[in-house]
N, C-alpha and C positions, 0 to 999 in steps of 0.2 A: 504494500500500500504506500500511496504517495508521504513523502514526510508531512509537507503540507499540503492546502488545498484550501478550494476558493469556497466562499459560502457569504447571504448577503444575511449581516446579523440586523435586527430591531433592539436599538438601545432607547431608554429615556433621553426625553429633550426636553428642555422648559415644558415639564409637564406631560408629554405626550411620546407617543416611538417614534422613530425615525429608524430608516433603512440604511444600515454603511455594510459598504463591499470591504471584504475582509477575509485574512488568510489566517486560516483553522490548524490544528493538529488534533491527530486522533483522542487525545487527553483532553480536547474542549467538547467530545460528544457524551454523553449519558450514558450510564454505565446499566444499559439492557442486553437484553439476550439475544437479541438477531441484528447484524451489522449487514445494511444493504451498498451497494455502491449505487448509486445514483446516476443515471442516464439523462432524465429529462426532468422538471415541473413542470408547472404551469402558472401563468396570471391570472385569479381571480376578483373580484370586486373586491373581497375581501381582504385580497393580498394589497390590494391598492390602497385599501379606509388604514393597512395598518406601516406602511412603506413609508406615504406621507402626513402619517399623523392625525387622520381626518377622521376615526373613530377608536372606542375605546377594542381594538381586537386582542391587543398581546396584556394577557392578566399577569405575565412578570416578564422581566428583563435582565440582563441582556437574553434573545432568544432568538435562535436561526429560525425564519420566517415561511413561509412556503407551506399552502395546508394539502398539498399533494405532490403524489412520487411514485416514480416505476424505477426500477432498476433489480440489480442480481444478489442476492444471500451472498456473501464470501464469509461471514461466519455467523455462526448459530451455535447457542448453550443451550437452545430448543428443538425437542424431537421433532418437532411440526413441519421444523423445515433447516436444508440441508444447503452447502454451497452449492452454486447455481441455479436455484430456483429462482423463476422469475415472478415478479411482486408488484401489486400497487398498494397504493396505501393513499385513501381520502379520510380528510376529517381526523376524528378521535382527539381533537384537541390541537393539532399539528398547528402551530404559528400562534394558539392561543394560550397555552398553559405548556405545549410540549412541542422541543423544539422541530422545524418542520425540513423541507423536503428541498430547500435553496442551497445545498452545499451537496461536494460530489459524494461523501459519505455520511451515514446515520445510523445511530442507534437507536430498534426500536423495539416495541414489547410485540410478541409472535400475534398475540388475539386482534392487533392492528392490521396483519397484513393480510390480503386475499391472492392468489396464482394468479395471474395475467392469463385470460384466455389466449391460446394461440396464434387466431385468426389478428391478434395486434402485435404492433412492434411497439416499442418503449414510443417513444416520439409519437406513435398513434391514440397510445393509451392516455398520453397527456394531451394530449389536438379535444381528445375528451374532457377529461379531469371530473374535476368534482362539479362543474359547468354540466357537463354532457348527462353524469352520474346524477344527477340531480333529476334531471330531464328525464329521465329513463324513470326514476321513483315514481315521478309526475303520472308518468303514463299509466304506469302500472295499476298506481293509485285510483285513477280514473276510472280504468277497466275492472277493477276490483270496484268500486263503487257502483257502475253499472250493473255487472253480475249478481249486486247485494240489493240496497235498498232504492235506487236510483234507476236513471238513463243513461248510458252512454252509447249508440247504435252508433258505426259508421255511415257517412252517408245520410244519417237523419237532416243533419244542423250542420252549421257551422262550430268547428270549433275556434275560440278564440285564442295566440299567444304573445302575451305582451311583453314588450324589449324584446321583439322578434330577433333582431338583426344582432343581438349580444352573443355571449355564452350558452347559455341556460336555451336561450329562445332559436337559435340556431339549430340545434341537437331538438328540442320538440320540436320544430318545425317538420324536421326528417323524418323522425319517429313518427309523430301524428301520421302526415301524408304514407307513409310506410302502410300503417296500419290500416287506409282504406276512407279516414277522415278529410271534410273538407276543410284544411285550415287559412283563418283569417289571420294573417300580419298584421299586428301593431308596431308602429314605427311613426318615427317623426321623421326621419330620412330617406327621401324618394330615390335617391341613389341608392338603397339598398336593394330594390323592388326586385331589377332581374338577378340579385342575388338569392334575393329570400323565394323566388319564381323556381330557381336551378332547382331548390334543396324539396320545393314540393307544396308553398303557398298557392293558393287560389282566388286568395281574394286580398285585399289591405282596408286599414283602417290607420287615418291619423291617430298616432298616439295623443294629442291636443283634445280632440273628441272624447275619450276616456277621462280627463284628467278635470273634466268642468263637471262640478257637485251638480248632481240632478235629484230626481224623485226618489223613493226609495225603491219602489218598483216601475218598472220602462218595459217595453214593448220586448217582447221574449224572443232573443239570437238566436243565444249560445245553444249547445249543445253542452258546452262545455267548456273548460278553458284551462291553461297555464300560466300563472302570473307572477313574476319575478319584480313587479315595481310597487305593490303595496299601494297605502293611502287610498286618496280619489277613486285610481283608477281599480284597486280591488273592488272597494265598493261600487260601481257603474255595472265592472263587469257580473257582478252578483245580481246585480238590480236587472241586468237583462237577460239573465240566462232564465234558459225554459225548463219548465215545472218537470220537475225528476233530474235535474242536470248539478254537475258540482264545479266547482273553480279549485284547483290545484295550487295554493300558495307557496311558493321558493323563497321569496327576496321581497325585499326593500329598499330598494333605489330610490323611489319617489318618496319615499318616511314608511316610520312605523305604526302611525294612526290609522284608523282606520273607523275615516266618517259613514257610518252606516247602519243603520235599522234589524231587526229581527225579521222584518217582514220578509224578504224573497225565503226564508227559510223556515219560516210557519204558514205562509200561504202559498208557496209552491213547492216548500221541499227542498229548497236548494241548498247544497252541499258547501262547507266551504273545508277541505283539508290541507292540514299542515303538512307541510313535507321535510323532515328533520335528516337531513345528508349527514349531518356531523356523527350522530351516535348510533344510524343505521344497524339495526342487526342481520350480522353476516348473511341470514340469508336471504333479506330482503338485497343485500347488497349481490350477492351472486346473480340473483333473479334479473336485477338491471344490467349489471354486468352481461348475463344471458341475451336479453334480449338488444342489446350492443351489438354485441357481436353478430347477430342474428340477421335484426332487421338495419342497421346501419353502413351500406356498402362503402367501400374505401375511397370509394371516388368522391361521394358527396362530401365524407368525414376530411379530406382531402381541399373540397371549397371553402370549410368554415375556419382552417387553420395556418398558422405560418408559424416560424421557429425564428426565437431572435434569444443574444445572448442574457447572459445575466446580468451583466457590467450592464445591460441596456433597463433594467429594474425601475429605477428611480424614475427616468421619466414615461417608461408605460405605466407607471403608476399612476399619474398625474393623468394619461392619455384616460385611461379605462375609469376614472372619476368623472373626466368632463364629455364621456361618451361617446369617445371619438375611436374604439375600438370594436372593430366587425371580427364576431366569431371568436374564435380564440387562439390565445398566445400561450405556445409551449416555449417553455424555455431551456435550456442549451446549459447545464453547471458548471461543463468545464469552461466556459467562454466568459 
């Protein structure tokens, strides 16, 4: 193993974290039982609220950042798994309380890690991340809702997903259309159109239209929906979904309020679930993982991603805050 190596640590700064690029030894990792080498991460919103200091993410400090990671076992004190096994690791804490997936090595506890299916390479499995993995829960969620006390038909409705053109809305967009659904893009960006058109959109909707307080109940879309921006526009998109339909919540981009009534859900039934990535049990995680690998061909997974290095951190952090990143950003740890 390298003497040293690069990794982007989160320190306190007048009050807040702050991202600095900095060189590691094996003696600055956490003395757990599975030592991965690191291939690839990735940029999440997340990794950006805690880069630039713009929320409270890292509950201590100093702490290597990054809340995901593929790469190879080179050593284990755990029978679960052996040198060369290939590994992801979303969430569990990573960049919030344990340190995460931004440097080319890490120690981490075995019940963290899941086998990378085949059908991906390191670099692909991050083009995903916790972005992608999110999306997948979402779906699932939904179809698990339909098959329960709900609607979810293909083809019935429109499904809705907002921050289409992000992370999270990229990856459902694929998924949806995959599965048979008509999905409607939210976006404020017309230039994403014939990109979010490739991955399997059918219709759009300004994000601006979402985002204006209306009634508590409105004239019935949805089918159903994926929503990663919270606030207003959770509540609109609740307020129009049709009787038996559910809204899939991820994120809070737009805040974490949420102006809105009981009514779409005692007078139609409408669904509103949590979708919690961070603490996922494994085999909810394999299941998304599952159908990844199933219904997300390489080609599309392929439109939604690019690879930039680490050193480049700092300011995609800043970029993916002010919205100006399409799809997702793996990131490169030896660079």
């Amino acid at each position: 193993m390298a003497e040293d190596f690069p990794a982007l640590v989160l320190e306190e700064k007048d009050g807040r974290s702050a991202g600095r690029l900095a060189r590691l030894t094996m003696d600055d990792l956490p003395d757990l039982d599975v030592t991965v080498e690191i291939a690839f991460s990735t940029l999440n919103y997340k990794d950006g609220l805690a880069i630039a200091g713009r929320g409270k993410i890292a509950r201590r400090m100093p702490l290597i950042g990054g809340v995901d990671l593929a790469g190879t076992v080179v050593a284990s004190r755990s029978p679960a798994f052996t040198p060369g096994d290939r590994v992801v690791v979303n969430g569990f804490g990573l960049s919030e309380t344990e340190h995460g997936g931004y440097a080319r090595f890490q120690r981490l506890k075995p019940e963290w890690l899941m086998r990378l299916p085949d059908v991906f390479s390191f670099e692909q499995a991050m083009g995903i991340g916790t972005a992608g993995y999110t999306a997948a829960l979402a779906v699932d969620a939904l179809e698990a809702w339909g098959a329960g006390w709900g609607r979810f038909v293909p083809g019935e409705r429109e499904v809705l997903v907002t921050g289409a053109a992000g992370g999270v809305g990229s990856i459902a967009v694929a998924l949806l259309a995959r599965a048979g659904h008509r999905v409607t893009a939210a976006t404020g960006r017309p230039q994403t159109h014939d990109y979010l058109q490739s991955l399997g959109a059918t219709g759009f909707i300004d994000r601006a239209a979402l985002a204006e307080k209306g009634p508590p109940l409105q004239k019935e879309r949805w089918a159903g929906g994926i929503d990663s921006v919270g606030s207003t526009t959770l509540a609109t998109a609740l307020a129009q979904t049709a009787r038996g339909g559910a809204i899939a919540a991820c994120g809070l981009a737009g805040g974490a309020d949420l102006p809105a009534t009981v009514m779409p859900h005692i007078l139609r039934g409408v669904g509103l679930i949590g979708i919690d990535s961070v603490m996922a049990e494994m085999p909810r995680r394999e299941a998304a993982w599952a159908r990844l690998a199933r219904d997300l061909p390489s080609d599309l997974l392929a439109r939604t991603m690019r690879v930039e290095p680490m050193s480049a951190l700092p300011r995609l952090a800043e970029e993916i805050l002010a919205g100006h990143i399409r799809g997702r950003v793996v990131i490169d740890v030896s660079r």
